[in-house]
C-alpha positions in Angstrom: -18.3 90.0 36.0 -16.4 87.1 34.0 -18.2 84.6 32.9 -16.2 82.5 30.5 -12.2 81.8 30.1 -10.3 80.5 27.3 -6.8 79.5 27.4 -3.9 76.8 28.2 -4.0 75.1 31.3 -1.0 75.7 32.5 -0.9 73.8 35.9 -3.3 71.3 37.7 -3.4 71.4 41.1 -6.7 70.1 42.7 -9.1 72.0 43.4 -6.9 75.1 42.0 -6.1 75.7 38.0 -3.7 78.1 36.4 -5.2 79.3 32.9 -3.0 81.1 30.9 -5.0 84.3 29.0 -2.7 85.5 26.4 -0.1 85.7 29.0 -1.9 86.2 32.1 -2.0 83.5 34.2 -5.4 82.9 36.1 -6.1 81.0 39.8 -8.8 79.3 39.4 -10.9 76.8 41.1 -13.2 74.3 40.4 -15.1 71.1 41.5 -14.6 68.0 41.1 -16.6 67.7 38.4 -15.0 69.5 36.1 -11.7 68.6 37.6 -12.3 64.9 36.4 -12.9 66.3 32.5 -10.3 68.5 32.4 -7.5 68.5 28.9 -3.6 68.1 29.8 -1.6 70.1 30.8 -0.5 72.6 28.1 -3.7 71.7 26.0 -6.7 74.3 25.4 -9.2 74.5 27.9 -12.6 76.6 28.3 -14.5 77.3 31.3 -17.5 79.2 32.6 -16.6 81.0 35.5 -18.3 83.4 38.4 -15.7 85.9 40.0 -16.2 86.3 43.6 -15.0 90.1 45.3 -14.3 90.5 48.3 -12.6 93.3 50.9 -9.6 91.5 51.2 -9.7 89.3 48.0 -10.9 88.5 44.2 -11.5 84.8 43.6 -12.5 83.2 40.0 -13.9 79.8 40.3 -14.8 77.7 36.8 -17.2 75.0 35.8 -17.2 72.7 32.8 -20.8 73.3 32.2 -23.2 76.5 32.2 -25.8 74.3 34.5 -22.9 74.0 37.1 -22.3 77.5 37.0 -25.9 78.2 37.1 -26.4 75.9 40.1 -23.5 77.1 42.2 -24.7 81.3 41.7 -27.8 80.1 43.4 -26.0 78.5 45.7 -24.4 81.5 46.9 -27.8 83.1 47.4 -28.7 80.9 50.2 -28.3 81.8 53.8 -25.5 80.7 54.9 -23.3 78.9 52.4 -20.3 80.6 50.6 -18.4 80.4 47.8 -16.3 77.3 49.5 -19.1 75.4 50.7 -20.8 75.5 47.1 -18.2 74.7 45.3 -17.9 71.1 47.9 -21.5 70.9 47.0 -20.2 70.5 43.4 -17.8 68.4 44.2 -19.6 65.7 46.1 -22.4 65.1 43.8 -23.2 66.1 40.5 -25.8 68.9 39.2 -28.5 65.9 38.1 -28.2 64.5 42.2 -28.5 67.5 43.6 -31.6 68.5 41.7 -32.7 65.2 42.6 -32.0 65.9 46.5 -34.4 69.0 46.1 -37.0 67.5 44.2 -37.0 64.0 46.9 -36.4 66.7 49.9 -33.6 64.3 50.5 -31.5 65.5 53.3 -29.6 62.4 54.3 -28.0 62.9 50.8 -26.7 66.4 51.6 -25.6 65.9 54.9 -22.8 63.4 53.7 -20.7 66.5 51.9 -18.3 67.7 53.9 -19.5 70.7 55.8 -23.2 70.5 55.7 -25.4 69.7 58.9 -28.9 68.7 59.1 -29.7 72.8 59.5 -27.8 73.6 56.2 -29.4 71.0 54.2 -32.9 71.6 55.5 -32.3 75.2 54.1 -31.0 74.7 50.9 -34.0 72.4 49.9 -36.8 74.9 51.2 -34.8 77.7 49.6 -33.7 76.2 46.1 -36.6 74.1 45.9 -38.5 76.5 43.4 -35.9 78.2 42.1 -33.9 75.0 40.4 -37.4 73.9 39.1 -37.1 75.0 36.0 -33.0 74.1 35.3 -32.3 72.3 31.9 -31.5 68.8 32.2 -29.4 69.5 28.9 -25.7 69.8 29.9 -23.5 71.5 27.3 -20.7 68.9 25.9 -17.8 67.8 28.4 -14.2 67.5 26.9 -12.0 64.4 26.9 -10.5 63.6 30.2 -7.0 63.2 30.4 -4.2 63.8 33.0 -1.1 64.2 33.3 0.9 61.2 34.8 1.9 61.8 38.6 4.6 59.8 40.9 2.1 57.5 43.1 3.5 59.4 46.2 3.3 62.5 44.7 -0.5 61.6 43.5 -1.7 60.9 46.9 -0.2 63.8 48.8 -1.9 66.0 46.3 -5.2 64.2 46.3 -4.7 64.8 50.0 -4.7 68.2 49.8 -8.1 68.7 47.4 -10.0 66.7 49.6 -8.7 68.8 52.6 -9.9 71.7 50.5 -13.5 70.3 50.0 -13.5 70.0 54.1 -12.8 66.9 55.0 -10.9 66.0 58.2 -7.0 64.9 57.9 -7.5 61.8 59.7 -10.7 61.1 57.6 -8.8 61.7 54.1 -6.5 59.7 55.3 -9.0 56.9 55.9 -10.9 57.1 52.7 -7.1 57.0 50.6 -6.3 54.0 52.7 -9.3 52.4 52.1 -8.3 52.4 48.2 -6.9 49.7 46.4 -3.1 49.7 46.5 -2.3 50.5 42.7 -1.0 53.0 40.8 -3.7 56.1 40.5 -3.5 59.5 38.7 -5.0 62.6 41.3 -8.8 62.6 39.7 -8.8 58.7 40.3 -8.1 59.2 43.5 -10.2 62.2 44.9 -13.3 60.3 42.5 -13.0 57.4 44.0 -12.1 58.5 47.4 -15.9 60.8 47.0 -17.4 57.6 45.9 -16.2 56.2 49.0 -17.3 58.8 51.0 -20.4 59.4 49.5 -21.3 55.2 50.0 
């Protein structure tokens, strides 16, 4: 199992990352999360990470913190929700709201990520309820956030494509982008604010 990688982050391109491994380059993907605190491009970058086998695949997702790595292995444990859907879970609210869902038994919260019915949600709160209990609140130490700058055409249609990703509709990513102020906006600002959006 790999559980932590080290390297240059060679290419950013929501939800997926190349690492580069002393010349290996690495797919990666990650939520939202730890999209939004990722270093530029061609800057250091560490990551926890769970690798994921399958028959006809290998896939290596990362997380900016241990609880988010934590938090997404039990996840997987639940009836029902893969790799994908977890890693949307991730991406639509943060590890501290989701433990907040379980402890409130707040479904209406956890049926506004993408993917998730009323079924689903009622599942993952009887399920995870006693087994999140006794997470850390402590969160290891994010890194700077920084990006690198993107054409505002080229932002969007990439932010597009993340959201897809996370499960959201075409015609519904479409709405939440439109919806956003007309300005100039690098990818992260416009998948985080097009979540917010979503999430409101």
């Amino acid at each position: 199992m790999i559980g932590r990688l080290a390297g240059t982050l060679l290419e950013k391109a929501p939800p997926t990352l190349i690492v580069d491994v002393h010349g290996i380059g690495y797919e990666v993907d990650v939520p939202m999360s730890t999209l939004y605190e990722l270093p530029a491009v061609g800057q250091p970058v560490s990551l926890f990470a769970h690798l994921v086998v399958r028959e006809d695949a290998q896939l290596l997702y990362g997380f900016g913190t241990r609880l988010e790595q934590r938090l997404f292995r039990e996840l997987l444990k639940v009836s029902g929700v893969g790799a994908r859907l977890a890693l949307s879970i991730l991406s639509g609210m943060s590890v501290e709201s989701f433990l907040a869902c379980v402890r409130d038994n707040d479904v209406a919260a956890l049926v506004r990520v993408p993917g998730i019915g009323k079924k689903t949600a009622e599942r993952l709160l009887v399920e995870l309820r006693d087994r999140v209990a006794g997470f850390s609140a402590e969160v290891l130490p994010a890194g700077t956030a920084a990006s690198a700058e993107s054409a505002p055409g080229e932002a969007r249609a990439q932010a597009e494509e993340a959201l897809a990703a996370l499960g959201y509709k075409t015609a519904e990513v479409r709405r939440l982008l439109d919806a956003l102020p007309d300005e100039d906006q690098s990818v992260e600002q416009l998948i985080r604010a097009a979540l917010r959006k979503a999430a409101g």
